[in-house]
N, C-alpha and C positions, 0 to 999 in steps of 0.2 A: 499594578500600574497598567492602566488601560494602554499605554502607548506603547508598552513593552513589546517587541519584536517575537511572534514567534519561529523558534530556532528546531533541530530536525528534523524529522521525519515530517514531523507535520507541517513544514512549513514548505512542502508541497504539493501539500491538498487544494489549493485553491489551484491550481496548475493543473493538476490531474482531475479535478471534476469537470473544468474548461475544455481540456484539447480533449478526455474518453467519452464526454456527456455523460458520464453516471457519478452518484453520489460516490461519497468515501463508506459512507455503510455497506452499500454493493460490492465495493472490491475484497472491504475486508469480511463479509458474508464469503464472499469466494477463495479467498486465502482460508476461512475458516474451517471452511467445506472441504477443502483437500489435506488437510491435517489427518494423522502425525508426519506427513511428506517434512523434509528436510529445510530451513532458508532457501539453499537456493531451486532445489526443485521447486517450490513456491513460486519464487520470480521464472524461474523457465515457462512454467505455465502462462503466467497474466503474460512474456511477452510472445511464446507461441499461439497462444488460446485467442489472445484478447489487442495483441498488436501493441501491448504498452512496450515502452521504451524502457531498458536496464534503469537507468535510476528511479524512476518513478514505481518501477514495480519493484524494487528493494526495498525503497521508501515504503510504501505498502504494505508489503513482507514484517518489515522493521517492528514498523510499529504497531501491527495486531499482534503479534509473536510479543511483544513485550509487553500489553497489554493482557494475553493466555500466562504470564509468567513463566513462561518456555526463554 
């Protein structure tokens, strides 16, 4: 259903490429990069490194980490 809402992690990506100016490819390149680091060391970094805000970078975190099948 095209009209269907997307729900999780992903649904906000359009949020986090707006307020960081960078693609969702770049962040999760950089969550990739810092692997095997733990959940939340991940998010500690995008918000010490990169100024992102806790949910936006757990959302982040989330969903490449579920994506590596970790």
């Amino acid at each position: 259903m095209a009209d269907e809402k997307i729900k999780g992690p992903a649904s906000y990506f359009p949020s986090i490429e707006k307020t960081y100016g960078r693609p969702i490819a770049e962040w999760k390149a950089l969550v990739r990069a810092g692997l095997p680091a733990k959940h939340m060391a991940l998010v500690a970094m995008l918000k010490s490194e990169h100024g992102m805000g806790h949910g936006h970078a757990n959302a982040v975190v989330a969903h490449t980490l579920a994506e590596q099948g970790d």
